[in-house]
C-alpha positions as CSV (number, residue, x, y, z in Angstrom):
1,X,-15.1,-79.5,-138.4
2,X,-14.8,-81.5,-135.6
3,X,-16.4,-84.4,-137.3
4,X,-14.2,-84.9,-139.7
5,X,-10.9,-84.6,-137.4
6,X,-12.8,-87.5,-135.4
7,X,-13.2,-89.6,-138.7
8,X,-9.6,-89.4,-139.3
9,X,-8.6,-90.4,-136.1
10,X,-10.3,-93.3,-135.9
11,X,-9.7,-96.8,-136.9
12,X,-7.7,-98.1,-139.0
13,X,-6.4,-94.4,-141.1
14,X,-5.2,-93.0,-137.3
15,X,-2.6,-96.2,-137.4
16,X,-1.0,-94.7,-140.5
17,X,-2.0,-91.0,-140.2
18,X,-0.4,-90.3,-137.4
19,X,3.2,-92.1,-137.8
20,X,3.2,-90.0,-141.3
21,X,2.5,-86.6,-139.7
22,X,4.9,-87.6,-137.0
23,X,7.7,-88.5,-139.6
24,X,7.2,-85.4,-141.5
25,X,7.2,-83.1,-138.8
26,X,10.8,-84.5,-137.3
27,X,12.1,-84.1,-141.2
28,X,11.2,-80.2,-141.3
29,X,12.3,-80.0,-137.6
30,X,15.5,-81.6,-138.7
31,X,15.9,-79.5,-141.9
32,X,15.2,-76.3,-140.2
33,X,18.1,-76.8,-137.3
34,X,20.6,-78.4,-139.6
35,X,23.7,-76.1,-139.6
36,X,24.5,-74.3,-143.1
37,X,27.2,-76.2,-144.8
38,X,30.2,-73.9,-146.2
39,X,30.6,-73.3,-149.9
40,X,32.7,-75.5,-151.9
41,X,34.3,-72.7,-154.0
42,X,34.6,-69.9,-151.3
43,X,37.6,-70.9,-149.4
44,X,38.4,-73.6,-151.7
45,X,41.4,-76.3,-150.0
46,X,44.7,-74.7,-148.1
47,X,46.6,-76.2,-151.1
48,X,44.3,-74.1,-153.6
49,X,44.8,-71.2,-151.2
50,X,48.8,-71.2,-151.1
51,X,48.5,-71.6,-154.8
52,X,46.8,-68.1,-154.8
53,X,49.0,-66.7,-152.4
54,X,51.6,-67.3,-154.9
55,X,49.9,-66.0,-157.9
56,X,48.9,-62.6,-156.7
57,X,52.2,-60.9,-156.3
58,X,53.2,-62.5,-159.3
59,X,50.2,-60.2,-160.9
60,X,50.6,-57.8,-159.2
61,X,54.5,-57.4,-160.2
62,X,53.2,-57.6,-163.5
63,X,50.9,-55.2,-163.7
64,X,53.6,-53.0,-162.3
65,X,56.1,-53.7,-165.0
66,X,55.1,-51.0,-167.8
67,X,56.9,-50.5,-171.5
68,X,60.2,-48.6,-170.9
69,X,59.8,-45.7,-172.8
70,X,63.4,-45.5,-173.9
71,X,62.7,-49.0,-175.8
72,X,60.4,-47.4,-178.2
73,X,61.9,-45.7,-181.2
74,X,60.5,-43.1,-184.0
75,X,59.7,-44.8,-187.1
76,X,61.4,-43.6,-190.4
77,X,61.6,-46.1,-193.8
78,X,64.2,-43.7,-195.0
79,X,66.4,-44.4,-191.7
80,X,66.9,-48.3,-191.6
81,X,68.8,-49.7,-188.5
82,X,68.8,-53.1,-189.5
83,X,71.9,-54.3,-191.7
84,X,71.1,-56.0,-194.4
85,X,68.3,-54.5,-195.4
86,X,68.1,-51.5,-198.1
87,X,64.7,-48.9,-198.8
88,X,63.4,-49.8,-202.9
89,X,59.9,-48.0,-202.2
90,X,57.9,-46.3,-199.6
91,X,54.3,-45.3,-200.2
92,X,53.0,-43.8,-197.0
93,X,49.0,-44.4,-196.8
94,X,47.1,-42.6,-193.9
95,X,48.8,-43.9,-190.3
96,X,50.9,-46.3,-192.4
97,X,52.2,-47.6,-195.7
98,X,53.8,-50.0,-198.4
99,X,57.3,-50.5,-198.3
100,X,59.5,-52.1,-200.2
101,X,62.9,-53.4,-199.0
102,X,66.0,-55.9,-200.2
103,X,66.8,-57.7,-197.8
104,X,69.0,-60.8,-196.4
105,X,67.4,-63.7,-194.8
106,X,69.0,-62.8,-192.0
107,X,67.7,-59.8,-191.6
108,X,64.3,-60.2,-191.6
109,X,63.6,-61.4,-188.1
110,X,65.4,-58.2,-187.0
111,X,63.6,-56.4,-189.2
112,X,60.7,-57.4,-187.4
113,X,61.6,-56.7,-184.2
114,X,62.5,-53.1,-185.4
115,X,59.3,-52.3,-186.9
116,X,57.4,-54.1,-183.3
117,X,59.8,-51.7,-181.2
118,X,58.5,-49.1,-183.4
119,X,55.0,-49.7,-182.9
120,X,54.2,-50.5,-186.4
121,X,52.2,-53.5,-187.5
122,X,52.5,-55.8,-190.6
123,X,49.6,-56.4,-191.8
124,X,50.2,-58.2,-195.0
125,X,53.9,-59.1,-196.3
126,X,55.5,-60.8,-199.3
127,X,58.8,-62.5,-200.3
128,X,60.1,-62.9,-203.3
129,X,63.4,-64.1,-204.4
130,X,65.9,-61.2,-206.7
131,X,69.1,-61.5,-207.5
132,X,71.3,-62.6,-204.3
133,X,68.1,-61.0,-201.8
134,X,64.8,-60.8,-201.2
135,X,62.1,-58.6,-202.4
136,X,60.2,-57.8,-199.2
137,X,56.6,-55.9,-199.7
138,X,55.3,-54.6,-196.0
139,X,51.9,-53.4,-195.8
140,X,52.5,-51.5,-192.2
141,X,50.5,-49.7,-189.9
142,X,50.6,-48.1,-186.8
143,X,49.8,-50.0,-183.5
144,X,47.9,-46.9,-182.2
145,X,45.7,-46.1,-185.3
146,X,42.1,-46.9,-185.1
């Protein structure tokens, strides 16, 4: 063993061996005390952090805001509030139904708000022009159903 530590060591292999050794042990030495740098994304800039400090009440507030339960009202086709708007056919269908309706143009965007406040759901609707209305078809069904 010693032999061959002696044949590297001598002439002209020691003048580049032992610079190289040297070199690479300052590099690990250097690598191994160099102080952890801090994530990028943890803390992230003070102007990215008062950002946040502004959003989280704002989520929080809205997480505490729930529906009003006074805003919901019982659906019934046979009971319209909306003016305008007038019961041809009702076809209930498991949680929900076909209905049929004359209405004004006017109407219909309060008609949909109705039917939202309800908790019913158009799934599919048609207009068709009669007489001096509409001819609305509603397939509805309720938010809740499965």
């Amino acid at each position: 063993m010693r032999v061959e530590i002696e044949r590297w060591l001598t002439g002209r292999k020691s003048l580049l061996t032992i610079p190289v050794v040297l070199v690479l042990i300052a590099g690990v030495w250097g690598w191994l005390l160099q102080p952890p740098q801090p994530d990028i994304n943890a803390g992230g800039t003070p102007r990215i952090q008062a950002q946040w400090r502004k959003l989280l009440p704002l989520r929080a507030a809205l997480q505490n805001v729930g529906i009003d339960e006074q805003q919901t009202q019982v659906f019934s086709p046979i009971d319209l509030p909306v003016t305008g708007a007038a019961l041809m056919d009702w076809r209930p269908i498991g949680r929900g139904g076909e209905m049929q309706l004359a209405v004004d143009w006017q109407a219909v965007p309060a008609l949909f708000s109705w039917l939202a406040r309800c908790g019913m759901r158009a799934t599919a609707f048609s207009m068709q022009p009669e007489n001096q209305a509409l001819r609305l078809i509603l397939q509805l069904e309720a938010e809740d159903a499965p």
